[in-house]
C-alpha positions as a printed Julia matrix, in Angstrom:
402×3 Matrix{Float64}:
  16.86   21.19  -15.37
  17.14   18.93  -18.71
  19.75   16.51  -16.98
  17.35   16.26  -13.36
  14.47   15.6   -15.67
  16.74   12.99  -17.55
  17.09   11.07  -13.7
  13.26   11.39  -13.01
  11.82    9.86  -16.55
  14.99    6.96  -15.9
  13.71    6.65  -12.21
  10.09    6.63  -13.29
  10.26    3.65  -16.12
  12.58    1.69  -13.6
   9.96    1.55  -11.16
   7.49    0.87  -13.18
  10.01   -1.97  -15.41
   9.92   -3.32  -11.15
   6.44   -3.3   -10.87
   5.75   -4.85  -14.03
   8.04   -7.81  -13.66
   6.17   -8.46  -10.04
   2.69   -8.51  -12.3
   2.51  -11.56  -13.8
   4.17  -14.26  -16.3
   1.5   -14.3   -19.55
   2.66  -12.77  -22.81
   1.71   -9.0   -22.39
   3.13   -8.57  -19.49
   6.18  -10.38  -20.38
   6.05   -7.63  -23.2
   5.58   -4.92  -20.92
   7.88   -5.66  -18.75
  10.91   -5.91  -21.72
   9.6    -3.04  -22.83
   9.91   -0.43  -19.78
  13.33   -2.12  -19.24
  14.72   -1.39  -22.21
  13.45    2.01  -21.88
  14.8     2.38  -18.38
  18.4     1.06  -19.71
  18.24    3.23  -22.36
  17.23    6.52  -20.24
  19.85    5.53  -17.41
  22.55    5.83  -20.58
  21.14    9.21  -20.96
  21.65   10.9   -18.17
  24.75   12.63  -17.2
  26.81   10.88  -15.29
  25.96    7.64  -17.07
  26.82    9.05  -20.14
  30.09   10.76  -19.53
  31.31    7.62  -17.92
  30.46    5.18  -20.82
  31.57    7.89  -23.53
  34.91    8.15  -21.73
  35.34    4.13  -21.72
  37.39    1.91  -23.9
  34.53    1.7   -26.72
  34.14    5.27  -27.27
  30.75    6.82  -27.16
  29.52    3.5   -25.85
  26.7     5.05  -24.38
  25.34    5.66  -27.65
  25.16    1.98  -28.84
  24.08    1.05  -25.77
  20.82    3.01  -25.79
  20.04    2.19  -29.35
  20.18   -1.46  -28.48
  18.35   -1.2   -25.41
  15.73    1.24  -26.92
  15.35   -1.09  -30.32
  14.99   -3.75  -27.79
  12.23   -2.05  -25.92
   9.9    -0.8   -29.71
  10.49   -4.95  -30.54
   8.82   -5.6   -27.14
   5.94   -2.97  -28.11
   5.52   -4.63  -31.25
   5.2    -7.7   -29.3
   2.85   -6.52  -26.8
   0.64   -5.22  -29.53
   0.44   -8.78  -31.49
  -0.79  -10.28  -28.15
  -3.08   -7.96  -27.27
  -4.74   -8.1   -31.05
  -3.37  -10.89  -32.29
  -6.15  -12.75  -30.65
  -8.88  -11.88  -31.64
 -10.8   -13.21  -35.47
  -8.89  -11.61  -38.63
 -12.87  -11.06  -40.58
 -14.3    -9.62  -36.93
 -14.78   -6.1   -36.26
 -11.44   -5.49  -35.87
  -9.76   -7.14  -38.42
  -7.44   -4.13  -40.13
  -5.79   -4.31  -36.29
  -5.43   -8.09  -36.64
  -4.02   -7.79  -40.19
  -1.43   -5.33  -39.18
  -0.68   -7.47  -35.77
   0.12  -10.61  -38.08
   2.3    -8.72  -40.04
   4.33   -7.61  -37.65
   4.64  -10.98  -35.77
   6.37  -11.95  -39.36
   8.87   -9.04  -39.94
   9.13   -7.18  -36.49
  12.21   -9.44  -35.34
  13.82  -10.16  -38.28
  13.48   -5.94  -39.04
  15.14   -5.32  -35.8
  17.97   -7.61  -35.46
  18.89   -6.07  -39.51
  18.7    -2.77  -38.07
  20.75   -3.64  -34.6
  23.66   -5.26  -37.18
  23.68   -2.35  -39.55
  23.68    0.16  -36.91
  26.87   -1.49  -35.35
  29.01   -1.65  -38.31
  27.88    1.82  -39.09
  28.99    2.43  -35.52
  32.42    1.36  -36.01
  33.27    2.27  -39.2
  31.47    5.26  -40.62
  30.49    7.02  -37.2
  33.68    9.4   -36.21
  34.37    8.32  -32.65
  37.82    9.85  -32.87
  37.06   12.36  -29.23
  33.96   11.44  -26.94
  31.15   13.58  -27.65
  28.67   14.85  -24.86
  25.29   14.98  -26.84
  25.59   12.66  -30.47
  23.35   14.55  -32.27
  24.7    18.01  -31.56
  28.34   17.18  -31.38
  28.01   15.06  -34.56
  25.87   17.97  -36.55
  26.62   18.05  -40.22
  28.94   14.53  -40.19
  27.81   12.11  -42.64
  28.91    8.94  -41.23
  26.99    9.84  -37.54
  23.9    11.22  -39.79
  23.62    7.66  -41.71
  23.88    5.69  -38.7
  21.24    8.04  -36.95
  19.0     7.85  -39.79
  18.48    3.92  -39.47
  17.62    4.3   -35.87
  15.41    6.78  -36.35
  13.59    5.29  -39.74
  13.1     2.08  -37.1
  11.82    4.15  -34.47
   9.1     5.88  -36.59
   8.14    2.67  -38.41
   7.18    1.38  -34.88
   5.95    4.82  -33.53
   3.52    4.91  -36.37
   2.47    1.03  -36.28
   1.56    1.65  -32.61
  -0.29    5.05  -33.16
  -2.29    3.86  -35.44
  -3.56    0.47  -33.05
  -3.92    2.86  -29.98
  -5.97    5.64  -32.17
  -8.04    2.41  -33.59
  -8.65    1.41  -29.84
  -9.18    4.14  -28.69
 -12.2     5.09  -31.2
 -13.77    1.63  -30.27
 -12.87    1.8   -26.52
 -16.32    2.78  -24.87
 -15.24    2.82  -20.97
 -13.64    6.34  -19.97
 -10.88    5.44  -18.2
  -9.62    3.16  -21.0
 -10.0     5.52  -23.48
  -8.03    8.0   -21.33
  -5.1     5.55  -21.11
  -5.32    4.45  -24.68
  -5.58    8.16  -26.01
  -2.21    9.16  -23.62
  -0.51    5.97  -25.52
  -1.25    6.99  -29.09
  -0.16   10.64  -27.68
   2.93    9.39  -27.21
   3.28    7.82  -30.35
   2.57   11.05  -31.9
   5.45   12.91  -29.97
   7.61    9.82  -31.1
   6.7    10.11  -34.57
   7.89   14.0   -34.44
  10.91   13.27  -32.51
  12.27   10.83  -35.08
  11.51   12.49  -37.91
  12.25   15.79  -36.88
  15.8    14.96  -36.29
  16.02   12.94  -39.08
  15.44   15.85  -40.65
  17.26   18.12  -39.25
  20.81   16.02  -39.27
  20.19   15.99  -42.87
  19.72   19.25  -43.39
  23.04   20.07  -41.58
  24.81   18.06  -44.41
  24.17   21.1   -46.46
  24.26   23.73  -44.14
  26.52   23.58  -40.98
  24.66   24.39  -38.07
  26.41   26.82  -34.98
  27.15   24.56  -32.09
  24.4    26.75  -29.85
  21.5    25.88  -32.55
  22.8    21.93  -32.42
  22.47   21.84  -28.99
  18.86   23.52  -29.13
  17.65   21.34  -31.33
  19.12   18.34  -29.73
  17.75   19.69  -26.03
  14.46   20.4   -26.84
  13.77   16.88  -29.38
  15.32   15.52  -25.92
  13.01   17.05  -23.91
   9.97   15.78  -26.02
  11.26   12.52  -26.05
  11.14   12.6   -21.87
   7.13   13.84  -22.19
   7.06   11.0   -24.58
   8.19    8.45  -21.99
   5.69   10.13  -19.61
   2.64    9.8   -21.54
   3.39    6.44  -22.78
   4.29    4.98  -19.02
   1.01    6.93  -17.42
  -1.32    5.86  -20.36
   0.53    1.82  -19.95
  -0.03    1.97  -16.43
  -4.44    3.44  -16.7
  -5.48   -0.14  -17.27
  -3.59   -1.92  -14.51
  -4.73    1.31  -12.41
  -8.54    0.64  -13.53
  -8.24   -3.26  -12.41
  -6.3    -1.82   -8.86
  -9.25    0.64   -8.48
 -11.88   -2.48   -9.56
 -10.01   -5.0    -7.0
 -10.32   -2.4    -4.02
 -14.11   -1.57   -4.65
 -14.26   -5.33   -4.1
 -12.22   -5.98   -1.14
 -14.04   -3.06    0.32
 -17.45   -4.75   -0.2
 -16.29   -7.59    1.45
 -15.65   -5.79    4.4
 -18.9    -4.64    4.72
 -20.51   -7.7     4.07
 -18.53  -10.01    5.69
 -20.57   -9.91    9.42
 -24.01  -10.71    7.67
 -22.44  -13.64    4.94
 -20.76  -14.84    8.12
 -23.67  -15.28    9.99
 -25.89  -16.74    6.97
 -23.05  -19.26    6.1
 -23.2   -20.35    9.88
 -26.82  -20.72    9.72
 -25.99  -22.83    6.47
 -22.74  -24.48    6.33
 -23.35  -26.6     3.1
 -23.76  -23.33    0.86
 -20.45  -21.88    0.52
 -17.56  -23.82   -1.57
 -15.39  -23.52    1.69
 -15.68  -23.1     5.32
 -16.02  -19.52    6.21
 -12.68  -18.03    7.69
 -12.02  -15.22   10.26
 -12.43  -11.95    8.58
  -8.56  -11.22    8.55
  -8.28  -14.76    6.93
 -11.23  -14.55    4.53
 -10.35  -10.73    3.65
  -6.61  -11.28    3.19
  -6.75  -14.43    0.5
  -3.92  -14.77   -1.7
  -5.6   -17.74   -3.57
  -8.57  -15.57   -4.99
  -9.02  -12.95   -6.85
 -10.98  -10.23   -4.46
 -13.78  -10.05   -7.62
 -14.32  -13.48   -8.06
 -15.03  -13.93   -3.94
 -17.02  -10.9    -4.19
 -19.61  -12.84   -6.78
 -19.4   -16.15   -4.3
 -20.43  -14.13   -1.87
 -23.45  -12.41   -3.68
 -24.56  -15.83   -4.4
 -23.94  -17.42   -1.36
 -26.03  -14.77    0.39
 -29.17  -15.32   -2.52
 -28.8   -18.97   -1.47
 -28.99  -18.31    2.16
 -32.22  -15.87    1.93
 -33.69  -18.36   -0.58
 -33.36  -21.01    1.86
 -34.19  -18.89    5.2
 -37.65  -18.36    3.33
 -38.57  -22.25    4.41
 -38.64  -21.42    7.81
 -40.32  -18.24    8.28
 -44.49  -17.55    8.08
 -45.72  -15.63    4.85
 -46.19  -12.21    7.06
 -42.94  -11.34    8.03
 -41.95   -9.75    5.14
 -44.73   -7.39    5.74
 -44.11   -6.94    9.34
 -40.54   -6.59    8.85
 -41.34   -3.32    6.43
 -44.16   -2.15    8.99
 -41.27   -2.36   11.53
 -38.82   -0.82    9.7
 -41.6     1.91    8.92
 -41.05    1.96    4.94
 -43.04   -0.36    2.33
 -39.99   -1.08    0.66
 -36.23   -1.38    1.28
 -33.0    -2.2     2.38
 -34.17   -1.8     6.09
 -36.58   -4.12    5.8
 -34.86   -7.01    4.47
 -32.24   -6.58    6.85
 -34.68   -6.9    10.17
 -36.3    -9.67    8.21
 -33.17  -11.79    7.8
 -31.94  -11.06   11.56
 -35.58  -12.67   12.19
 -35.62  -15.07    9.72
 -31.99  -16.2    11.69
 -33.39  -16.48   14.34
 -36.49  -18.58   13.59
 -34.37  -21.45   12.06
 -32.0   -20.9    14.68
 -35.01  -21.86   17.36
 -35.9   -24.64   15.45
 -38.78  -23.63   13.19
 -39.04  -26.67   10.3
 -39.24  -25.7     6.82
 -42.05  -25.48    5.53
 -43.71  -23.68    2.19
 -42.02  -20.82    0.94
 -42.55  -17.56    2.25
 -43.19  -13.8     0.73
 -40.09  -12.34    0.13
 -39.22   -8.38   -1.92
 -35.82   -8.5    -3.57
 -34.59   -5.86   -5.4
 -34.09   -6.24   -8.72
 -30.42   -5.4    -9.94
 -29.39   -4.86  -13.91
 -25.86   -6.55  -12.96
 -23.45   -7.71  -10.07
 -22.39   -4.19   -9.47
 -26.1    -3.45   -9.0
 -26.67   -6.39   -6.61
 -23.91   -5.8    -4.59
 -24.58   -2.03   -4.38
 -28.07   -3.48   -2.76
 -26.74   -5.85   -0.43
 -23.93   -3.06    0.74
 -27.56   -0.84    1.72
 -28.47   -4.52    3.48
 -25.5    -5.33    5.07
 -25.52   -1.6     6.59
 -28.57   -1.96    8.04
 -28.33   -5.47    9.34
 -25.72   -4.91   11.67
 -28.04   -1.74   13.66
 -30.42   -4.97   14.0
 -30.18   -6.46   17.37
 -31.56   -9.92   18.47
 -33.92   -8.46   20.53
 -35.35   -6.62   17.87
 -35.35  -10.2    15.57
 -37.24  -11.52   18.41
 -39.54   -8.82   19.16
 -40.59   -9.05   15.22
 -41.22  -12.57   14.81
 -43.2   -12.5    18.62
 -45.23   -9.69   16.77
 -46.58  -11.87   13.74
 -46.86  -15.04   16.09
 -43.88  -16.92   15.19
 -42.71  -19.62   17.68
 -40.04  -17.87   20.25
């Protein structure tokens, strides 16, 4: 069950190593991205067949060096990712502890690394006894001094890092006010936790075997279960990674979505008014399938675009539509209304009415963009059960020019 777990974790951070390199170029996700594929290397030397195979090679227990490197590669890209992510912001600000700790690391985190990758591989080849291949290191090596020094520098770097991370994610997470954030921040710092424990735990534990040999069975516990948190480690940290890339995905399809729905009205009002948007209008599979803008940022031309358009359609209407649009619509105030008195506002400028003073017009008042466009959604919905006969039948009503 341990070994099909092993596969799953190592199949789970090389997808997401995929997706990440796909994401972008800046420096966090350049950090990101060296960071779930070291993991994944490292994991893929784990599992079985993997690890057999490189054990059994010319450089025995290759699959052991291998990981380190990979893995020490992957904490240096953490450390990385954490300097760019607080590294930016003012060292006497509110969080300046996290931008202390960021700079520091930016000054030792390499230079610690590549010291520990150089010691570990003379240790490796000297000290370590590779003289038959060994299954699991820390089990098969229980109670050997040379594999419990070379362990012990791995594992000192490991819970260095664990702990510099923990205690930025815990920070960010008590400051973090948005929920799904904080979940994704609190399953990072979770992780930390469990890597924290794993290192030290079997730090301690190989050490203790120096004094006391431990039975092969109790080894291999040990080593199974550690293993074992180290995969829910892996887990937590890749899920909690992933929340605020999954918040943004989430974010991006709420907009796209509201585009849809808009689309046939802002269409319409950019016909009546070609000068108002930045471009041309496009078909809908054109305008909703833009590569060259972000789905948010159209979203908020849009919401402007269409408070141009109504601003301007208030030229060329009489003062009383307004009312007789929420007389028709048989509510004093609403969504409803405004949409039958834009479908008759259209069509007065579309017969020709001049502009002329500005007309009485009830808009919603909205907090924020998500407000305005939760509004204009309710508009847009109602606008398209509007037919031109109605339009015309409502302007006919207050006197308007047909």
């Amino acid at each position: 069950m341990l070994e099909l777990a092993g596969y799953a974790v190592a199949a789970l951070m090389t997808a997401v190593a995929i997706w990440r390199a796909l994401g972008g170029t800046d420096a966090r996700r350049r950090s990101l991205w060296g960071c779930f594929l070291g993991f994944a290397v490292a994991l893929w030397t784990k599992t079985q067949y993997v690890r057999i195979g490189l054990n059994n090679s010319e450089i025995t227990d290759a699959s052991v060096l291998i990981k380190h490197y990979s893995a020490g590669a992957a904490i240096l890209a953490i450390l990385y990712y954490i300097v760019a992510v607080y590294g930016q912001y003012p060292a006497d600000g509110d969080m300046a502890r996290a931008v202390k700790v960021s700079r520091i690391i930016q000054r030792v985190a390499t230079k610690t690394a590549l010291s520990a990758f150089c010691l570990m591989t003379v240790m490796f080849f000297t000290i370590v006894d590779r003289s038959e291949p060994s299954d699991r290191f820390v089990s098969d090596h229980a109670g050997q001094w040379g594999a419990t020094a070379y362990m012990s520098v791995f594992y000192a770097y490991l819970s260095c890092a664990s702990a510099i991370c923990l205690y930025q994610w815990a920070g960010a997470f008590r400051r973090e006010e948005r929920k799904l954030l904080r979940v994704g921040l609190g399953m990072m710092a979770f992780a930390m936790v469990l890597g924290v424990l794993y290192s030290v735990g079997r730090t301690l534990f190989m050490w203790y075997w120096l004094a006391e040999q431990p039975s092969h069975t109790f080894a291999y516990d040990v080593d199974a279960s550690t293993e074992a948190m180290q995969q829910l480690l892996f887990v937590f940290f890749a899920l909690g990674v992933s929340v605020p890339a999954t918040e943004k995905g989430l974010r991006r399809a709420r907009s796209w979505y509201a585009l849809v729905r808009l689309y046939p009205m802002w269409q319409e009002l950019m016909a009546a008014f070609p000068s108002i948007p930045m471009e041309a209008p496009l078909s809908r599979r054109q305008e909703l399938t833009r590569r060259d803008l972000d789905a948010d940022l159209q979203l908020g031309r849009w919401v402007n675009d269409l408070a141009d358009a109504i601003e301007r359609l208030r030229h060329h209407v009489p003062d009383g539509l307004m009312v007789a649009a929420q007389e028709t619509a048989d509510t004093r105030n609403g969504a409803v209304a405004q949409a039958h008195w834009i479908k008759a506002a259209l069509a007065a400028k579309s017969q020709g009415t001049p502009a002329g003073p500005v007309a009485a017009f009830e808009q919603q008042q909205a907090m924020d963009q998500e407000g305005e466009v939760a509004w204009l959604l309710h508009v847009a919905k109602a606008y398209k059960r509007v037919n031109q006969s109605q339009a015309q039948n409502l302007l006919t009503s207050i006197g308007a020019a047909a």
